[in-house]
C-alpha positions in Angstrom: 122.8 114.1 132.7 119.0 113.7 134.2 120.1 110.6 134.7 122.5 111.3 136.9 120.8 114.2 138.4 117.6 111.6 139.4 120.0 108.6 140.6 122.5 110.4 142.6 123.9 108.9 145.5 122.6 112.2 148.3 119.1 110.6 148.9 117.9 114.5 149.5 119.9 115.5 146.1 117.9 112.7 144.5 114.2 113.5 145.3 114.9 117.5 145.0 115.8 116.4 141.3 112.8 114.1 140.6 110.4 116.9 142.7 111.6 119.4 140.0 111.0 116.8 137.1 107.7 116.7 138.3 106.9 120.0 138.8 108.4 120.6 135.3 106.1 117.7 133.6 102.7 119.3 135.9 103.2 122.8 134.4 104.0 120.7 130.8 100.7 119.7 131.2 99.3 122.5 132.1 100.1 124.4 129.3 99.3 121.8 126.9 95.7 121.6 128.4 95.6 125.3 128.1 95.9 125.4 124.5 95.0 122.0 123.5 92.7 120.7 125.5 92.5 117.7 127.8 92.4 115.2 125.0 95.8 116.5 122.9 97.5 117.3 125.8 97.0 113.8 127.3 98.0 112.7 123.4 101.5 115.5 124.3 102.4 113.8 127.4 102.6 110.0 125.9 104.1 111.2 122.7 107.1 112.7 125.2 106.9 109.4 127.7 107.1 107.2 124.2 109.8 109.5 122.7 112.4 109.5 125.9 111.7 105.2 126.3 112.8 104.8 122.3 115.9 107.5 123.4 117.1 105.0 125.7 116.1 101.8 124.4 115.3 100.5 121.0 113.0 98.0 122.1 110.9 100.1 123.8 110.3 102.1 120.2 109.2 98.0 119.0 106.6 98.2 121.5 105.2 101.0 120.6 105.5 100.2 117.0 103.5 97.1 118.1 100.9 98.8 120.3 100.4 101.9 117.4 99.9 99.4 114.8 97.1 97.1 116.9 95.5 100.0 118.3 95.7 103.0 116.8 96.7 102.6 113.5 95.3 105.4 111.1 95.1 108.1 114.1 97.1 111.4 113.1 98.9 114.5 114.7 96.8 117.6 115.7 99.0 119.2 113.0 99.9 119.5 109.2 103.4 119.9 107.8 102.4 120.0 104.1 100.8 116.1 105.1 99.4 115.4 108.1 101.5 112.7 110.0 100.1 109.5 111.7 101.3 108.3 115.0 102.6 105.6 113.2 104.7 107.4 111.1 105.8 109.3 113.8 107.0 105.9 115.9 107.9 103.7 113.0 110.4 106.9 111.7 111.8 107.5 115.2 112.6 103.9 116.3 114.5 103.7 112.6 116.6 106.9 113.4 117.7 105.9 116.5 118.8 102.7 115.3 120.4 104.5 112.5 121.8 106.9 114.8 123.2 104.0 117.0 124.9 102.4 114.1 126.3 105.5 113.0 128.0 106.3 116.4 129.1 102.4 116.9 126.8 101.9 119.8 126.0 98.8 117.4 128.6 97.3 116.8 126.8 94.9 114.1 124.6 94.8 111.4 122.7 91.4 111.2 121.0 90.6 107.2 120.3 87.1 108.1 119.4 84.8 105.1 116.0 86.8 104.6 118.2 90.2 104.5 119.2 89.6 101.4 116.6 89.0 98.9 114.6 92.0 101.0 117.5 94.2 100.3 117.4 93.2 96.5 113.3 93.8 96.8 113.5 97.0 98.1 116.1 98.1 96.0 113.7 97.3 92.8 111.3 98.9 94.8 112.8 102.1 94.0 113.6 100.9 90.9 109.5 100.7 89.7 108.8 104.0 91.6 111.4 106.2 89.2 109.8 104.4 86.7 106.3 104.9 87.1 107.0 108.7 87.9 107.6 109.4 84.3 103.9 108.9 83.2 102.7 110.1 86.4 104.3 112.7 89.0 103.8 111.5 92.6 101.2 113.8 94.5 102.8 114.5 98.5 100.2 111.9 99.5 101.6 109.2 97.2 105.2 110.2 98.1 104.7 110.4 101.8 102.6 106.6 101.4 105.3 105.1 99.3 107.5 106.0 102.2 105.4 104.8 104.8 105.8 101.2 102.6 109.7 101.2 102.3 110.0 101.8 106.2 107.8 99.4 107.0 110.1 96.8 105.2 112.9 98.3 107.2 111.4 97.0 110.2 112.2 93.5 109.6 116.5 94.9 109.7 115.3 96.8 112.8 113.6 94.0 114.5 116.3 91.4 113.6 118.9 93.7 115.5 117.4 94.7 118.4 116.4 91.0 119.4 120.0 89.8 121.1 118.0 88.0 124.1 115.4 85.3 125.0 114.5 87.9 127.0 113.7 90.8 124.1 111.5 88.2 122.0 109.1 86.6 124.9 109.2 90.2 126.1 107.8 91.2 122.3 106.1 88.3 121.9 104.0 88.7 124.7 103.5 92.3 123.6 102.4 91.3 120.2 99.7 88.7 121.8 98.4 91.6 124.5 97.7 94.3 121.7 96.2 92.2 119.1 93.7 90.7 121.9 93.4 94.2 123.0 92.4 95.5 119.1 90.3 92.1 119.5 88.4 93.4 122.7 88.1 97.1 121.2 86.2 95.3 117.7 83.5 93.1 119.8 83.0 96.3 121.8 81.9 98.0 119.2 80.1 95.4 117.5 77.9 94.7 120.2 77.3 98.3 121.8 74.2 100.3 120.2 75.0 101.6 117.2 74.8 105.2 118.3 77.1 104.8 120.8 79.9 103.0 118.8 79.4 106.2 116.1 79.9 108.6 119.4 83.0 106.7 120.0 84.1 107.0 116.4 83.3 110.6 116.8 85.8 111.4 119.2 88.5 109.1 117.2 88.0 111.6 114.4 89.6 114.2 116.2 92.4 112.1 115.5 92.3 111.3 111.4 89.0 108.4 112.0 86.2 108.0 109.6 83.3 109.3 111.6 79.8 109.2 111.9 77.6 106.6 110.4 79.3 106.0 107.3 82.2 104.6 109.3 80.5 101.5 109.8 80.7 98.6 107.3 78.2 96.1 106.3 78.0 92.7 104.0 78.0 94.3 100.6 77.8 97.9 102.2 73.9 97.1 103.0 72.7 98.1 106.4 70.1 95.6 105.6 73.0 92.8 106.2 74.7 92.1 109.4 77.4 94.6 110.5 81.0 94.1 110.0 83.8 94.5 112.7 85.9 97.1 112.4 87.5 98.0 116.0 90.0 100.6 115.3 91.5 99.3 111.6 88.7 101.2 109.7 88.3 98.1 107.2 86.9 94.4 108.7 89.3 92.7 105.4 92.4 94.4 107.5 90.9 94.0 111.2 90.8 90.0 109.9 94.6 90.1 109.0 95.2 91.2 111.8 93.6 88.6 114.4 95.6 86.2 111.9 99.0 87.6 112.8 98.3 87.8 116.1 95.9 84.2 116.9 99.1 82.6 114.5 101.5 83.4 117.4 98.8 82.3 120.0 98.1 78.9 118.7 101.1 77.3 119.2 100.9 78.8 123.1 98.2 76.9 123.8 99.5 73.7 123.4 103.2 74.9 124.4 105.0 72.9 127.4 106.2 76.4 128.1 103.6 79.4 127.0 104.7 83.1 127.7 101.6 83.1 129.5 99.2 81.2 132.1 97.1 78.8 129.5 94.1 79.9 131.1 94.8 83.7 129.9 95.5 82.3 126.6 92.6 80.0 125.8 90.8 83.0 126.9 92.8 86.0 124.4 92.5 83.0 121.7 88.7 83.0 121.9 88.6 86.3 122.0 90.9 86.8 118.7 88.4 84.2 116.7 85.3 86.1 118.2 86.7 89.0 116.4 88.2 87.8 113.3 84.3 85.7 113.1 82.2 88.8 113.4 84.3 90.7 110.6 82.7 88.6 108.5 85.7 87.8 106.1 86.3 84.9 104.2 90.0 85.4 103.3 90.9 86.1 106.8 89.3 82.6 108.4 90.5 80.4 105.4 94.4 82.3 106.4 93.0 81.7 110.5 92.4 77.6 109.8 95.3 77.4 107.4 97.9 78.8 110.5 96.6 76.6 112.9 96.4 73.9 110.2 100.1 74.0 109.5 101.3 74.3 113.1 98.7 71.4 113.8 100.0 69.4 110.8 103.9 70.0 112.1 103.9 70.4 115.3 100.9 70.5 117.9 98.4 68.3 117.3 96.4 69.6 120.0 95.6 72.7 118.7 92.9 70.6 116.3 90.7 70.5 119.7 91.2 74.2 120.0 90.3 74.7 116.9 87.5 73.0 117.3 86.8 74.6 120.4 86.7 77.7 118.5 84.3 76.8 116.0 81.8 75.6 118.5 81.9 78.9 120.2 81.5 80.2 116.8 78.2 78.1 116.0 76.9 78.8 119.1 77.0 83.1 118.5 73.8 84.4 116.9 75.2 85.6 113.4 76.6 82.1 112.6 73.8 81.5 110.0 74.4 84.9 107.8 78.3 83.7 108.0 78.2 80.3 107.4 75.4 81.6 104.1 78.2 84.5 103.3 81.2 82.0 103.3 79.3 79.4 101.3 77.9 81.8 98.5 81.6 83.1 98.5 82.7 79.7 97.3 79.9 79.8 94.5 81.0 83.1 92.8 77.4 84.5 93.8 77.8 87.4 95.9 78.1 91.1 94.5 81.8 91.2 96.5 83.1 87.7 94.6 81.7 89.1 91.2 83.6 92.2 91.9 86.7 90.6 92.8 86.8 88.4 89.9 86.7 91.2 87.5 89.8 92.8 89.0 91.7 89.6 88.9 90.6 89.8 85.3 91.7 93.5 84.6 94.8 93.2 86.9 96.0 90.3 84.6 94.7 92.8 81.6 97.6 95.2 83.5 100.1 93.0 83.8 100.2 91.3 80.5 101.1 95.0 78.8 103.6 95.5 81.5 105.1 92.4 82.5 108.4 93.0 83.9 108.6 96.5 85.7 104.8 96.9 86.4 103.2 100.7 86.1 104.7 101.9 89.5 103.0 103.3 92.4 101.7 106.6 90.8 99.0 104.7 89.2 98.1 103.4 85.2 99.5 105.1 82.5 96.3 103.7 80.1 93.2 105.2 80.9 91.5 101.6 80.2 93.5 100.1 83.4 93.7 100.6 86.7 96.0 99.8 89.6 94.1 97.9 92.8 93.0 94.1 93.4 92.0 92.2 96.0 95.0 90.1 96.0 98.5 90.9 97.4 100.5 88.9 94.7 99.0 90.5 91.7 99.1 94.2 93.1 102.5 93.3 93.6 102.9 92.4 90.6 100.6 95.4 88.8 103.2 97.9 90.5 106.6 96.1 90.1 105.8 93.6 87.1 106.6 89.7 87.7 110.6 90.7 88.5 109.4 92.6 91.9 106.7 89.5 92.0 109.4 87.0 91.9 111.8 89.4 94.3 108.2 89.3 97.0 107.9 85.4 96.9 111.2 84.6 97.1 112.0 86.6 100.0 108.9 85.1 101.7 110.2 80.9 101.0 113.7 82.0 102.3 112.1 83.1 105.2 109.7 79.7 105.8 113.1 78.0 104.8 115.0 79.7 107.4 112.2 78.9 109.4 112.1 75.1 109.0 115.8 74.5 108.5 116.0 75.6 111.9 113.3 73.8 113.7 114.3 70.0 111.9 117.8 71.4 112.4 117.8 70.3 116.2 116.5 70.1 119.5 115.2 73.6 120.8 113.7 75.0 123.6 110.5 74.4 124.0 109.3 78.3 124.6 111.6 79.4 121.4 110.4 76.6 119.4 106.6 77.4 120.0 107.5 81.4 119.1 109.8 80.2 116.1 106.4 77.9 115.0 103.9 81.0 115.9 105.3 83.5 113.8 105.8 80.8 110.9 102.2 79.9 110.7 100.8 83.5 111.6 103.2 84.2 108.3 101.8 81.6 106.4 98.0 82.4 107.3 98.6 86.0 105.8 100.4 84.4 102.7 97.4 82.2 102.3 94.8 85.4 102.9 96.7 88.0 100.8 95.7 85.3 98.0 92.1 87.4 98.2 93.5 90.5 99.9 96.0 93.4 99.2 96.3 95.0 102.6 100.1 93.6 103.4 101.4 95.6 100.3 98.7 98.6 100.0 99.9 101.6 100.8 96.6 102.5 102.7 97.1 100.2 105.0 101.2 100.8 106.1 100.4 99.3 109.4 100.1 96.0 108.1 103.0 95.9 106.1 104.6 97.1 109.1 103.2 94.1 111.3 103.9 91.6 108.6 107.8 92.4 108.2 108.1 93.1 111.8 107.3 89.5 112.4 109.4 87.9 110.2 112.3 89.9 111.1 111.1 88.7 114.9 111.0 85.1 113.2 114.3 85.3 111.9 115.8 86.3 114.9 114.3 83.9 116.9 116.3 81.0 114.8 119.1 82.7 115.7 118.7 82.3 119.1 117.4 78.9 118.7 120.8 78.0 116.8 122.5 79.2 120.0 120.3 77.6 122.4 121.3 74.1 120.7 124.6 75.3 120.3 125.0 76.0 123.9 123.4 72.5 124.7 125.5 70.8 122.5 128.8 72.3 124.3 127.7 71.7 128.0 126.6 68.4 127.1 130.5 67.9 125.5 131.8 69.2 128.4 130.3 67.1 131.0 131.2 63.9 129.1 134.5 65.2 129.5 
């Protein structure tokens, strides 16, 4: 009905009806800044801009998903409704009821598993499974029940993605998206790495209005020691989780670079790829650059050669910054076992297999231990996994993940693809594989701390699913004009 009102055919009907959307949004505004403040009321406005674009168009709810997730991940809601609600929730729970909602009223007229679909159903089916399980030695607190459902619609994001995604169009339009953010989140970390300390801890200041760690204390250190050099953090709280995150997003930039057709000028990408290394460098962890060199590895090893200059590009530019020593000292002593944080990590792989050898097949849950000895939490995805949901939801997790790099592959041996799909299709394998490799030493992509990440990581491989489906149709396409001209 606005609609119509705003694009009627009377020119004078026309502006009368965007004047009095106006004048309706200014006094909006006005009120909100009334009772508010600036700040919240700016916060209002987007959150009603953001709410109408998802209304109208699922996509636009992935982009926002995408933007939340880089920038602003752990910021709440002004308000409490028994928890207090993060914008992410608030996105990620609105772009899955309209899709819902569309599916329900046949305004999608199809429901797309894809080969990855499957096991993922299966997964988060036993998902449920270990929860109802766990709750009988431990009842779940709002927090845990509100976190475990922050996890199972992140999953969903992959069925969301997968749909939406019906165009070349929709995943460079994504893609590029993806690639803008993360270099954006990159920016925001050397910011605050390199201003003076007090005025990074203002800035964080003013984030805590918003659910942020504040003051001093939100900074992070080598082995918490303000003696050490200082760990990026940019907006994602932790530098382990900042790291994963330049991974994802430098995964899907590598293959750009050396891309016959990039989504963006090569310049502009040489420059959001050093930028992206800067940042995942100064976080200062050693999971996240073995995961960095093993994406670019692969998709150097498989595909693009050329990215083995830029990769060496990139570690000149690294050598050349002024905390190269303490890192290159930090990574090498992480290799030896003779830090404080690799001597702590390698007694929770010990107690985590401790957990999992008394629970082997359904895990303890996500409600916590029921022994007092034990504890749930390790720095590895795979064996949190497999603390919570025992070695069937283990076997469930890495399956699901090979079907996908299966899918993947199949499809890129399978034929000859466009050159701008194939270098997406590549991007979001390796980004996928440089997590895999990182979540060896880190839990973030199945915490349910951090749901942004698992949000990101099944996001993409729903995006990387879909784009070997249009791939398949690309060739397909060829294949059918090129039979029809030799006819």
């Amino acid at each position: 009905m606005i609609e119509r009102h705003l694009a009627h055919p009377n020119t004078y009907h026309a502006w009368a009806a965007r004047g009095v959307l106006v004048l309706l949004l200014v006094l909006l505004a006005g009120v909100l800044i009334a009772v508010a403040g600036p700040l919240l009321a700016l916060v209002g406005v987007f959150a009603l801009l953001v709410t109408y674009a998802l209304l109208r168009d699922v996509r636009a709810g992935l982009i926002a998903v995408i933007a939340v997730a880089y920038l602003l991940p752990f910021a709440t809601f002004p308000f409490d409704v028994g928890v207090t609600p993060t914008f992410l929730n608030g996105v990620v729970a609105a772009v899955f009821f309209v899709y819902v909602v569309r599916l329900a009223t046949r305004r999608e007229l199809r429901f797309d598993l894809g080969t990855v679909g499957i096991p993922l159903g299966i997964f988060l089916l036993w998902m449920f499974v270990a929860f109802a399980l766990g709750i009988v030695h431990s009842r779940p607190t709002p927090t845990i029940l509100r976190h475990f459902l922050e996890l199972v619609l992140a999953l969903t994001m992959f069925y969301v993605a997968l749909n939406t995604v019906k165009q070349p169009s929709d995943l460079v339009l994504l893609t590029r998206v993806i690639i803008l953010a993360g270099t954006l989140s990159a920016v925001i970390a050397i910011l605050f790495y390199i201003l003076p300390v007090a005025t990074t801890v203002r800035i964080l200041n003013v984030l805590a209005r918003f659910g942020y760690p504040g003051g001093f204390g939100a900074l992070r250190w080598i082995e918490d020691n303000p003696n050490n050099p200082m760990r990026a953090i940019g907006t994602a709280v932790d530098p382990n989780v900042l790291g994963g995150m330049m991974i994802l997003v430098g995964g899907v930039t590598g293959p750009q670079l050396a891309s016959s057709r990039p989504v963006f000028p090569r310049v502009w990408l040489v420059v959001m790829y050093i930028l992206q290394l800067v940042a995942l460098f100064l976080t200062f962890s050693r999971g996240a650059m073995l995961g960095f060199m093993a994406a670019l590895g692969v998709l150097a090893l498989v595909k693009y050669p050329r990215l083995l200059l830029f990769m060496t590009l990139g570690g000149i530019v690294l050598l050349l910054l002024p905390w190269s020593h303490a890192y290159i000292q930090h990574f090498i002593e992480g290799i030896q076992g003779k830090d404080l944080a690799t001597k702590m990590r390698f007694g929770e792989y010990k107690d985590a297999f401790r957990l999992i050898r008394r629970y082997p097949w359904t895990g303890v849950g996500f409600t916590g231990s029921p022994d007092i000895d034990l504890y749930v939490g390790v720095s590895s995805v795979y064996l949190l996994v497999a603390e919570e949901m025992g070695l069937i939801g283990l076997g469930l997790y890495v399956l699901t993940l090979l079907v996908f790099l299966f899918t993947l592959w199949r499809t890129w041996r399978g034929g000859a693809i466009d050159p701008m799909l194939e270098s997406i299709l590549l991007g979001y394998g390796g980004a996928l594989v440089g997590v895999m490799v990182s979540g060896i030493f880190d839990h973030y992509l199945f915490n349910m701390v951090y749901p942004h990440m698992a949000t990101l990581f099944w996001l993409f491989i729903g995006l990387g699913v879909a784009t070997t489906r249009l791939s398949a149709r690309s060739v397909s396409d060829g294949s059918q004009r090129k039979g029809e001209d030799a006819r």
